[in-house]
Residue frames relative to the residue before (quaternion, step in Angstrom):
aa qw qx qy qz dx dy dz
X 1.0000 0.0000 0.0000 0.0000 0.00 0.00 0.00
X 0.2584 -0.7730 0.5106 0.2739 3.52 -0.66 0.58
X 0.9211 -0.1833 0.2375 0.2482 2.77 -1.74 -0.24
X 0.7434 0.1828 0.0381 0.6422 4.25 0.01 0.38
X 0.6253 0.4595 -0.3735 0.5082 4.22 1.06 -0.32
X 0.4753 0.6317 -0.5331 0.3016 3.63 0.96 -0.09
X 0.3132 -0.7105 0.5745 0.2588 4.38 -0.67 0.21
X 0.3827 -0.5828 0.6876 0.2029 3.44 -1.59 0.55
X 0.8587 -0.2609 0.3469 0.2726 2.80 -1.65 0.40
X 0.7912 0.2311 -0.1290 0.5513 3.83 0.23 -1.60
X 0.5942 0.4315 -0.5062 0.4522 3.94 1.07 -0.39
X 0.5911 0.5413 -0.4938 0.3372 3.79 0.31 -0.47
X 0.5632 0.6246 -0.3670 0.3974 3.38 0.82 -1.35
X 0.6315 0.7503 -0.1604 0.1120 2.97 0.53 -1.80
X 0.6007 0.5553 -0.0954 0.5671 2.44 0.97 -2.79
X 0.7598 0.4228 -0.3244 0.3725 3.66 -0.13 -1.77
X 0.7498 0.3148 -0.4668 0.3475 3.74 0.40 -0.76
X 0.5065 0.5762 -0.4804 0.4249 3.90 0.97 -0.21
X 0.5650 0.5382 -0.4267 0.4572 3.82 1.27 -0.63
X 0.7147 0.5108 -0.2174 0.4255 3.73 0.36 -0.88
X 0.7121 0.2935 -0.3167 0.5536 3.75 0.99 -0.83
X 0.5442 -0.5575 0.5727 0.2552 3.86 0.52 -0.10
X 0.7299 -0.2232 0.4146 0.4954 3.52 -2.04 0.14
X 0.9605 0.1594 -0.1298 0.1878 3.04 -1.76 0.61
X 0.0727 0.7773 -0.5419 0.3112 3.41 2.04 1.28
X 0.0867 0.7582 -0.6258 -0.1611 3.59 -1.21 0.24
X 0.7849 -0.5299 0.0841 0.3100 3.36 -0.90 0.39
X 0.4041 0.7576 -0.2382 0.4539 3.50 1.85 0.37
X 0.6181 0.6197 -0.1239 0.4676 2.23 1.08 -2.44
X 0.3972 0.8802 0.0523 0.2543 3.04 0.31 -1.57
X 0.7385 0.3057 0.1909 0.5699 3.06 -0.07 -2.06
X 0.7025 0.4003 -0.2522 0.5316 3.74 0.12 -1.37
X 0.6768 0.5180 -0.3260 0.4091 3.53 0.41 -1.22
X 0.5735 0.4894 -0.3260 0.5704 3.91 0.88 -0.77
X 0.6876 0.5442 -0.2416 0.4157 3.38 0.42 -0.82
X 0.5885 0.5739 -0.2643 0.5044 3.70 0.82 -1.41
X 0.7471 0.6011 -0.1025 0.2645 3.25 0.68 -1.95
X 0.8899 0.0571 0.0232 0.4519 2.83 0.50 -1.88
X 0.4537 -0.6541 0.4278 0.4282 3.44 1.74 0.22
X 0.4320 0.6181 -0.3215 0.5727 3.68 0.89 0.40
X 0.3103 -0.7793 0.5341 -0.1055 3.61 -0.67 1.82
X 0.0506 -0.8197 0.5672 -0.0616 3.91 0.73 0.91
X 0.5074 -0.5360 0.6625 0.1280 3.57 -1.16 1.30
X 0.4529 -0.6204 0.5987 0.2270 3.78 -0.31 1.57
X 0.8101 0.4014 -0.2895 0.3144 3.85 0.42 -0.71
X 0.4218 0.6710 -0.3631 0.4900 3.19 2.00 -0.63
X 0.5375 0.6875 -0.1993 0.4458 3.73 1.01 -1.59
X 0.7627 0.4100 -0.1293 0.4832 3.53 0.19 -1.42
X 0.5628 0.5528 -0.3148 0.5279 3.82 0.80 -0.89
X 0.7663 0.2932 -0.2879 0.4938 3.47 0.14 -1.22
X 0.6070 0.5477 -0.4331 0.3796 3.65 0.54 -0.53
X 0.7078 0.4875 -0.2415 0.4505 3.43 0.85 -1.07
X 0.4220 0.6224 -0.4065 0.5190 3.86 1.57 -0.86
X 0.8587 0.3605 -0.2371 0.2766 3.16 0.21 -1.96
X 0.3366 0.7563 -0.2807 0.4858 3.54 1.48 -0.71
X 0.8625 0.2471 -0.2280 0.3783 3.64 0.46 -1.44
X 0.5570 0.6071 -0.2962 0.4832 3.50 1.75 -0.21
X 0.4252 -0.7005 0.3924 0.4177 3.90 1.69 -0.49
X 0.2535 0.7299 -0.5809 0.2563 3.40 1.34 0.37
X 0.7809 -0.1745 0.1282 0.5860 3.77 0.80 -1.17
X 0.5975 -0.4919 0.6250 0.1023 2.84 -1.86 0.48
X 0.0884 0.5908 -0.8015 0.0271 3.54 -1.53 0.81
X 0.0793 -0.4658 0.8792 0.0608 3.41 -2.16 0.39
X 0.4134 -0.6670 0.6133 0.0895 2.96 -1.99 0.47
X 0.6540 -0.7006 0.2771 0.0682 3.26 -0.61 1.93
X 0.5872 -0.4463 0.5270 0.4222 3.69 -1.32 0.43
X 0.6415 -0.4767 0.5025 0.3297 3.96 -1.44 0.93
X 0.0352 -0.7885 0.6122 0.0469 3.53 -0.70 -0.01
X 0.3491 -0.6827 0.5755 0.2843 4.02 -0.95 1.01
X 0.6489 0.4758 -0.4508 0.3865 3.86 0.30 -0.18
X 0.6223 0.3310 -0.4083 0.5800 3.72 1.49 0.07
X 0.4732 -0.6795 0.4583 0.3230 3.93 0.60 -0.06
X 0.6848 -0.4533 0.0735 0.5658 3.10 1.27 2.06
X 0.5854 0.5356 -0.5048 0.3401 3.97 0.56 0.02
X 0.5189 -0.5883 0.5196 0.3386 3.65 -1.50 0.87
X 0.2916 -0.5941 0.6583 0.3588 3.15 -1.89 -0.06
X 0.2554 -0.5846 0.6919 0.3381 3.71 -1.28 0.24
X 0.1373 -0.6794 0.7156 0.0865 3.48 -1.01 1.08
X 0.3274 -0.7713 0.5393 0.0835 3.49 -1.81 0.67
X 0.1774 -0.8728 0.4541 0.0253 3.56 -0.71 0.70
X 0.4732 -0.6559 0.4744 0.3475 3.62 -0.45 1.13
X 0.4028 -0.5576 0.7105 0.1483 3.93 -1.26 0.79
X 0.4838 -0.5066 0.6392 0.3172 3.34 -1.55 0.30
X 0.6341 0.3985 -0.3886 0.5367 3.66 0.80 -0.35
X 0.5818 0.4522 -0.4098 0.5377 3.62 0.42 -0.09
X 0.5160 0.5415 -0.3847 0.5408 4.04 0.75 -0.44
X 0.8068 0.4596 -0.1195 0.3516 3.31 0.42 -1.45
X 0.6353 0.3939 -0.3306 0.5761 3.69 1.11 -0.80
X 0.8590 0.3250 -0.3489 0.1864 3.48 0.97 -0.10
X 0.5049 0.5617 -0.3915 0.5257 2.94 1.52 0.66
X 0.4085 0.5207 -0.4112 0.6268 3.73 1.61 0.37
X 0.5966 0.3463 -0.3917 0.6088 4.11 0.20 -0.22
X 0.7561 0.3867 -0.4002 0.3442 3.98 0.06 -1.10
X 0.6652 0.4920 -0.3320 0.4530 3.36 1.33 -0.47
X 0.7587 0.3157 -0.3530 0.4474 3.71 0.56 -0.67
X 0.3432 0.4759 -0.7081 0.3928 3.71 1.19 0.49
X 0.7003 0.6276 -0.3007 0.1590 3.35 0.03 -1.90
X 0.6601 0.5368 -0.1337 0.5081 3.42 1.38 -1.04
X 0.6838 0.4705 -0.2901 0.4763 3.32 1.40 -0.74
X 0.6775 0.4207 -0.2424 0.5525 3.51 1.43 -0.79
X 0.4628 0.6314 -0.5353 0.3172 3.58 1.23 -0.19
X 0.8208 0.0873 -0.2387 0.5115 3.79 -1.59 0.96
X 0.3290 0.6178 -0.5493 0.4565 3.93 0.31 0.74
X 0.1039 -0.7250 0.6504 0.2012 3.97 -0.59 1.11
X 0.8368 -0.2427 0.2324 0.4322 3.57 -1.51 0.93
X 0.7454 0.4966 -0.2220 0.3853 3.74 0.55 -2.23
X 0.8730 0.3080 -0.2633 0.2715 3.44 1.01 -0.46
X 0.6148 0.4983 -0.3898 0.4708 3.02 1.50 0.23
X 0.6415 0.5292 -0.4334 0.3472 3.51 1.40 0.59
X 0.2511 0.9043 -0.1173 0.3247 2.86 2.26 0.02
């Protein structure tokens, strides 16, 4: 992994909860889903930052939706895992795995 491709904490989440909702997550969506998941209350704007961060690295991809009346005519920007966004996260699942690899039970509760 180079340099700057490594993920924090809320981009991992992130990536993984855009993995689970599929094409056309928006930033609510999203949001609730973190929430549902991890019992953990993300700032809709906290959300949007990392999306846009991740957006600027090609992790994913957003376009901006058909109007909807349940927003009073306002688009959604919906968001889409990247194959690079596939890829940094199965690079993190692997250097966790490697990092925890030969550790007995006692010490990684330690």
């Amino acid at each position: 992994m180079s340099k700057g491709h490594y993920l924090g904490e809320f981009e991992h989440i992130v990536l993984l909860t855009l993995l689970r909702l599929g094409d056309g997550a928006y930033g609510a969506s999203i949001r609730m889903e973190i929430e549902t998941v991890t019992g953990r209350s993300p700032a809709i704007g906290a959300v949007h930052a990392t999306l846009e961060r991740m957006e600027r690295k090609g992790f994913v991809s957003s376009w901006i939706g058909a109007p909807t009346a349940e927003r009073g005519g306002k688009a959604k920007r919906h968001f889409k895992l990247e194959a690079a966004g596939k890829d940094v996260l199965e690079q993190a699942r692997s250097t966790l795995a490697r990092l925890e690899a030969g550790l007995s039970f006692c010490v990684r509760l330690a």
